[in-house]
BAGU-882430 format. One record per residue (C-alpha): x, y, z; residue number from 1. Coordinates in nm, 3 decimals, padded with zeros to 5 digits. Layout:
% residues N
u, v, w, k
X, Y, Z, NUM $
...
//
This chain:
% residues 157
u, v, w, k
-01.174, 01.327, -02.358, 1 $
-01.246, 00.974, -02.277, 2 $
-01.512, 00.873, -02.030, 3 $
-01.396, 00.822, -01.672, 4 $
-01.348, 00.486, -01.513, 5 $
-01.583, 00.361, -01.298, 6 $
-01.552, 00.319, -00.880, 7 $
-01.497, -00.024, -00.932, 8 $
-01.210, -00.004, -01.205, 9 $
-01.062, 00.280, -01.020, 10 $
-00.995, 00.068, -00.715, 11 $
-00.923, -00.244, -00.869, 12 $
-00.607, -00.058, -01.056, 13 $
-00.561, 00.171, -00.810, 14 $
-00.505, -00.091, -00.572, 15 $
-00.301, -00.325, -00.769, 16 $
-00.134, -00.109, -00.904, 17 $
-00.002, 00.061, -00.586, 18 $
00.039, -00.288, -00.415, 19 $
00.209, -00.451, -00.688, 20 $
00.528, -00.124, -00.655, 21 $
00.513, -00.159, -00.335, 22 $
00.562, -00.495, -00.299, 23 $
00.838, -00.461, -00.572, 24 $
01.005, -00.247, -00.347, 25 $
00.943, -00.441, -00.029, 26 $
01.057, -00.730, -00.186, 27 $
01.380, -00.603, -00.344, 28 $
01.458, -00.388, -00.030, 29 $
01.464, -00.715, 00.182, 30 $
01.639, -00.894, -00.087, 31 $
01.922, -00.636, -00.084, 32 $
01.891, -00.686, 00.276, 33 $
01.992, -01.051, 00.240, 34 $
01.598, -01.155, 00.335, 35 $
01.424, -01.391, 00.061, 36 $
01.124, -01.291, -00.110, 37 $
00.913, -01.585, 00.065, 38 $
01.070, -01.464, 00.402, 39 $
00.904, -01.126, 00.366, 40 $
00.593, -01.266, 00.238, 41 $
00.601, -01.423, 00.575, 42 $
00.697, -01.112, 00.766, 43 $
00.357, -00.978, 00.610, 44 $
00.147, -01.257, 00.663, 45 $
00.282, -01.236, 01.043, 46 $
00.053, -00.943, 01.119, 47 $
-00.266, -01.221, 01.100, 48 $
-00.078, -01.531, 01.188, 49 $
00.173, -01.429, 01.431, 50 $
00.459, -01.600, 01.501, 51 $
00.303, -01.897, 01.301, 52 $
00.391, -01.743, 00.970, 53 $
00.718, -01.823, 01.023, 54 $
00.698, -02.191, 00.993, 55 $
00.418, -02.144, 00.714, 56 $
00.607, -02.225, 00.461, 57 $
00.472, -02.093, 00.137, 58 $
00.094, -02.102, 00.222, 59 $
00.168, -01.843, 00.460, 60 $
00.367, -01.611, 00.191, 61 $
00.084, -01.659, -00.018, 62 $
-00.126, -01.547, 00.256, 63 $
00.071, -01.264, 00.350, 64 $
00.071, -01.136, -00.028, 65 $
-00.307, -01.174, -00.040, 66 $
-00.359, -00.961, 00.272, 67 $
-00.102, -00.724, 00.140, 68 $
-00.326, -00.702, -00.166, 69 $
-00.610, -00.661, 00.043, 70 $
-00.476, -00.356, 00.227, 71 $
-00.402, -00.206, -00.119, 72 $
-00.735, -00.205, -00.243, 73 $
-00.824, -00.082, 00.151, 74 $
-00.626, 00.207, 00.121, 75 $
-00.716, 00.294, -00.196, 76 $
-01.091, 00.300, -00.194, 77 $
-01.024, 00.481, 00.150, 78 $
-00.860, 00.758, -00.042, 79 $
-01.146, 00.743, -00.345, 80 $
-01.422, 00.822, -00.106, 81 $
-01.223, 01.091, 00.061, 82 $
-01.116, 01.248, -00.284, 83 $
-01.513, 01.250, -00.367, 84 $
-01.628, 01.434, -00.024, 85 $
-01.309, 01.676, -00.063, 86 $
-01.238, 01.716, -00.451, 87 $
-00.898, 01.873, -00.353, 88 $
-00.731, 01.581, -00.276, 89 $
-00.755, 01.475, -00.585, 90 $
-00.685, 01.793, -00.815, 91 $
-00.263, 01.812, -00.692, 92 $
-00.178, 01.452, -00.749, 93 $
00.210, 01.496, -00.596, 94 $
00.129, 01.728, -00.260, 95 $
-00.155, 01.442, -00.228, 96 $
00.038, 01.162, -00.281, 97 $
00.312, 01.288, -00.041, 98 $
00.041, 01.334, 00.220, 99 $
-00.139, 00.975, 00.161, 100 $
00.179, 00.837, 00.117, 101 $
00.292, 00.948, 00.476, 102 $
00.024, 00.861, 00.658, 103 $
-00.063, 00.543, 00.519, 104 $
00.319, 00.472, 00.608, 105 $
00.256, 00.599, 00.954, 106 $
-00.066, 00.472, 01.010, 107 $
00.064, 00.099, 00.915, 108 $
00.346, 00.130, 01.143, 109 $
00.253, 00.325, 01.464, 110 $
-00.116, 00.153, 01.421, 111 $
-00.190, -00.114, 01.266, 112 $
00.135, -00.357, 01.337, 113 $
00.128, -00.262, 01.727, 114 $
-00.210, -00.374, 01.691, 115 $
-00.164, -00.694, 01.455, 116 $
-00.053, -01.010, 01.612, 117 $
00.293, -00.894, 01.437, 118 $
00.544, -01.051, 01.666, 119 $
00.822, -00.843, 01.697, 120 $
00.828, -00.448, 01.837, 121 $
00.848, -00.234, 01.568, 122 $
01.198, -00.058, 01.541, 123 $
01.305, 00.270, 01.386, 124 $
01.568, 00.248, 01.131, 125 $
01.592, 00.605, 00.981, 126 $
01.724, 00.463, 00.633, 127 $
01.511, 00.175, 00.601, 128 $
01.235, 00.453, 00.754, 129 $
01.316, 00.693, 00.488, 130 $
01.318, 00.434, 00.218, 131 $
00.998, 00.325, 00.312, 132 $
00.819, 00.650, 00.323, 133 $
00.916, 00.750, -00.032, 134 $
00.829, 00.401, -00.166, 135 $
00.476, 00.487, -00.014, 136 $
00.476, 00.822, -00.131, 137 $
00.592, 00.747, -00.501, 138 $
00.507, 00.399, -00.613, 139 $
00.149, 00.316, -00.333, 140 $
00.013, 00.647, -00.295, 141 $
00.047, 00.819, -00.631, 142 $
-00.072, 00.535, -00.850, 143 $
-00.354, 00.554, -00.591, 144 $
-00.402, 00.934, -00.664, 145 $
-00.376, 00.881, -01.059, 146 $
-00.655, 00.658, -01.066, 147 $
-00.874, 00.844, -00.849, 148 $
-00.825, 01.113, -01.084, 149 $
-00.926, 00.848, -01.371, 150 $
-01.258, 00.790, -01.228, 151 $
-01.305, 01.198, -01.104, 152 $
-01.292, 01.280, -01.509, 153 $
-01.556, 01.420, -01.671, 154 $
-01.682, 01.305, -02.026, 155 $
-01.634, 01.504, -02.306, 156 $
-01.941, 01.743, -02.429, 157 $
//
């Protein structure tokens, strides 16, 4: 068995990893949705800028992909630090990433937008809801899961 990653490498990947899907998802969601990629870069970066995003150009989706970054590696040395106070989290990777996944979802949108300068209310859409719960579920939370697991590993004897 091969040695287990360290803190650092766990988050780093962890985080990327999980905010690179999801912003694959995000992106291509709102794309199908007739929204541009820089346009939802901007709907992001909204949440610090406000309505000022909007006429940000491509500074602000550039901003609003760093903070999305930012959140990633957030959430995911949130859920590290859990995992290592309460070793179960860690040990079903798919009941734990369909927990994370839900409340990170939740927490983002009944929390942390109403509480952003985010300028619009925040709507419920049960499709765009539903697709948005399994894209945290499957492609944020369980990349976050997988490398917490990495870094849980213990060396070989």
């Amino acid at each position: 068995m091969r040695q287990p990653w360290s803190t650092t490498r766990a988050i780093l990947t962890g985080g990327a990893l999980g905010g690179l899907l999801d912003i694959i998802f995000a992106i291509s969601f709102a794309g199908y949705n007739g929204l541009p990629p820089e346009r939802l870069l901007q709907v992001v970066a909204s949440g610090a800028l406000g309505q000022a995003a909007f006429t940000g150009g491509g500074a602000a989706a550039a901003f609003g992909l760093a903070c999305h970054f930012a959140l990633s590696l957030v959430w995911m040395a949130l859920f590290f630090f859990a995992a290592r106070r309460v070793p179960a989290l860690a040990r079903k990777p798919l009941p734990a990433a369909v927990g994370y996944g839900v409340l990170v979802f939740l927490v983002m949108r009944l929390v942390v937008l109403p509480l952003s300068a985010f300028p619009r209310p925040v709507t419920f859409n049960a499709f765009s809801w539903g697709m948005d719960t399994l894209s945290h579920i499957f492609l944020f939370a369980l990349p976050i899961v997988w490398a917490t697991r990495k870094a849980a590993r213990a060396p070989a004897a």
